[in-house]
N, C-alpha and C positions, 0 to 999 in steps of 0.2 A: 914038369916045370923046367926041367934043362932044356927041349927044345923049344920053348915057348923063349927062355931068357936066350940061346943061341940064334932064333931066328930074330931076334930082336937086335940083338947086338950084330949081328950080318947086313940086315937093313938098313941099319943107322951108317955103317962105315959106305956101304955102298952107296947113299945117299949123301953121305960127307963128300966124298971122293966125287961123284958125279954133282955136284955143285960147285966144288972147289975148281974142277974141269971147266963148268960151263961159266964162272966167272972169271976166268983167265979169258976165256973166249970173247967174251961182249962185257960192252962198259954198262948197259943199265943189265939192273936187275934182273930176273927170271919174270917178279909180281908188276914190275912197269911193262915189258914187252907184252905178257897177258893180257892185262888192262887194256893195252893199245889196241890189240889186235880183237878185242871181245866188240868195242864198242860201235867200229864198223859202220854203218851209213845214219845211224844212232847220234855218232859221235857231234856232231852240229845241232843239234836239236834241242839238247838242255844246257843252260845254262848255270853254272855255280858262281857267278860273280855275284856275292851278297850285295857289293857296291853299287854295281848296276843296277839290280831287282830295286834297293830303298829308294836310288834317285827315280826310277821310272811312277816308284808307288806315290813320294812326294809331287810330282807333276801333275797328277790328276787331280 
């Protein structure tokens, strides 16, 4: 049980401290950069404007 709660409390600081680093470094977030870079040739294809989608549905 001590290594399991030491390896856990080791993890946590290490991932504190490597976050805390990587937002000093960049202004967005770590999960906006990811997102950016997942969505890739993707990215133009679907569309989330609810706005648009009802006005296109009421024109038909």
């Amino acid at each position: 049980m001590f290594k399991f709660a030491f390896a856990l409390v080791v993890g946590i600081s290490i991932g504190y401290f490597y976050g805390f680093d990587d937002a000093k470094k960049h202004d967005e977030n770590v999960v906006t950069r990811v997102v950016a870079q997942v969505g890739g040739s993707n990215r133009g294809k679907y569309n989330n404007d609810i706005d648009k989608r009802m006005d296109n549905l009421e024109k038909r």
